[in-house]
PLY file of the C-alpha trace (Angstrom):
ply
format ascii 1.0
element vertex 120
property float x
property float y
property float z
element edge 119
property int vertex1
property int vertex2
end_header
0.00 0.00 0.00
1.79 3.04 -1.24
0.38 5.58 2.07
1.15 8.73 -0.06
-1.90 7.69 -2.67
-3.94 6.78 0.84
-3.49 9.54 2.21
-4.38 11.99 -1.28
-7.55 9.98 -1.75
-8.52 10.66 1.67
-8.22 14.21 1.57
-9.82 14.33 -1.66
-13.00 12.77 -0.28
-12.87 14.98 2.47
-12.45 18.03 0.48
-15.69 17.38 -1.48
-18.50 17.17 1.27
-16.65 20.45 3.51
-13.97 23.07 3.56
-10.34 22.32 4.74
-8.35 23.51 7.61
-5.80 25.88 6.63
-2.28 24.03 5.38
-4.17 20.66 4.58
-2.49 20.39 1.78
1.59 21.06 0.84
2.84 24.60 -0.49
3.39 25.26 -4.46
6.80 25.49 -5.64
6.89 29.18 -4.39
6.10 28.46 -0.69
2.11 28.91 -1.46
-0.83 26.82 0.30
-4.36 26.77 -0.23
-4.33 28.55 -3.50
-7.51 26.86 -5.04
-10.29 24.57 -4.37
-11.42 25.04 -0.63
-13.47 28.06 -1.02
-14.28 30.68 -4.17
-12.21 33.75 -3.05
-13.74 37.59 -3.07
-10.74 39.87 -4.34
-10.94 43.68 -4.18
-10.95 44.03 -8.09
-14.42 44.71 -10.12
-14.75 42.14 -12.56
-14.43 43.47 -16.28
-14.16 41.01 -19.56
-11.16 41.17 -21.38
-12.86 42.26 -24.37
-13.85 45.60 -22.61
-10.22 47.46 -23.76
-9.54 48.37 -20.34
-5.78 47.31 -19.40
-6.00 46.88 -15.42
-5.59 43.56 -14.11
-7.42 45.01 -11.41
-10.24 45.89 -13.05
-11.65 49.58 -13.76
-14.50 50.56 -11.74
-18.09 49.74 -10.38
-19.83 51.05 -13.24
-17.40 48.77 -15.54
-18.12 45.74 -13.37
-21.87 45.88 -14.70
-23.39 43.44 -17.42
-26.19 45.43 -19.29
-27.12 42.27 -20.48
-27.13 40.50 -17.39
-31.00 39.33 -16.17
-30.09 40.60 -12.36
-30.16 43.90 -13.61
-27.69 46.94 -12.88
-25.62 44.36 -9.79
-21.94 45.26 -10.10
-19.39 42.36 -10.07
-16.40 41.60 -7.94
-13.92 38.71 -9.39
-13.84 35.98 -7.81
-11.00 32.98 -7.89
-9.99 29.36 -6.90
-13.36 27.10 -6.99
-14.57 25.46 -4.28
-14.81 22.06 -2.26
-18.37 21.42 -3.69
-17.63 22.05 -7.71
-17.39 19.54 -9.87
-13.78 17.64 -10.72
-14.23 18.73 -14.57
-15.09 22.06 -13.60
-13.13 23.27 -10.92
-9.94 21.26 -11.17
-8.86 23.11 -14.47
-9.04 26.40 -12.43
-5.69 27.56 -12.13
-4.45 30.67 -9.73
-4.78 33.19 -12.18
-8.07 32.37 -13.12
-11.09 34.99 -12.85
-14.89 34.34 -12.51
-17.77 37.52 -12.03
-19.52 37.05 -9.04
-22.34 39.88 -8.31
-21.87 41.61 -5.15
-25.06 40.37 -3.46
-23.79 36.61 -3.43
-23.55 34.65 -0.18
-23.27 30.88 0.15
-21.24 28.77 2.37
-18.73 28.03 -0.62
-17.75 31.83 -0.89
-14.86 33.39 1.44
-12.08 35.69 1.29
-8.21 35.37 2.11
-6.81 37.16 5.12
-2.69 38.12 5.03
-0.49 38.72 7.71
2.34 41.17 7.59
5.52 40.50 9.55
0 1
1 2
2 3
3 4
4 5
5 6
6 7
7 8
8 9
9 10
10 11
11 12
12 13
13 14
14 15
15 16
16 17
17 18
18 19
19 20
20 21
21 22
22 23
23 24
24 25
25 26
26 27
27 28
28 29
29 30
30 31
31 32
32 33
33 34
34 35
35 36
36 37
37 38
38 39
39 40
40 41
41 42
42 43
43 44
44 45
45 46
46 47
47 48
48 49
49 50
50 51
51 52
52 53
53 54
54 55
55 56
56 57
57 58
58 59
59 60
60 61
61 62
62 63
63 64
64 65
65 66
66 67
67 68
68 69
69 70
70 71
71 72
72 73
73 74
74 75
75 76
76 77
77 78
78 79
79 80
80 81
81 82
82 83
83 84
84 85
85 86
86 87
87 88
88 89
89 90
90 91
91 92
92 93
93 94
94 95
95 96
96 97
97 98
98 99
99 100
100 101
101 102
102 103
103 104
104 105
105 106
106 107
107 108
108 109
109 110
110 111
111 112
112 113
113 114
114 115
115 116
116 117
117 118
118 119
């Protein structure tokens, strides 16, 4: 019994029916953990496509962040990243860091969370 496999199925049952303690899982290759897949992560930015012509990563503005065509009306958007422990394996297991969704601002579901940082 190779434990290493054991132990990744494990967590990978786990990880679909709740969230994850913090460091669950080892760092990236730049010292990283818990980049993707517990919970979809609010960032400050407003969510614009990239077809929009605006060149900032970060977005542009509230007003920008709104979908005319969108049937929830005038919401604005935040972006929102990582997937979640509830998704689908063919949907959120291609997510990648860098990855951006649109998430109206009125969203709330136990699935949705937000990173907190420590300075030292």
């Amino acid at each position: 019994m190779n434990l290493t496999n054991e132990l990744a199925k494990e967590r990978n049952r786990a990880a679909a029916e709740h969230t994850s303690p913090v460091g669950t899982y080892p760092p990236n290759g730049y010292g990283l953990r818990d980049m993707i897949g517990n919970v979809w992560e609010w960032t400050d930015d407003w969510y614009v496509t990239h077809a929009s012509g605006i060149d900032n990563p970060g977005g542009c503005c509230r007003e920008a962040s709104i979908d005319p065509t969108s049937k929830h009306g005038s919401l604005p958007r935040k972006v929102v990243k990582g997937g979640s422990f509830p998704c689908a394996p063919s949907y959120c297991r291609r997510y990648r860091p860098a990855a951006r969704l649109a998430q109206g601002i009125d969203t709330s579901t136990c699935h949705m969370g937000f990173r907190c940082l420590v300075r030292s």
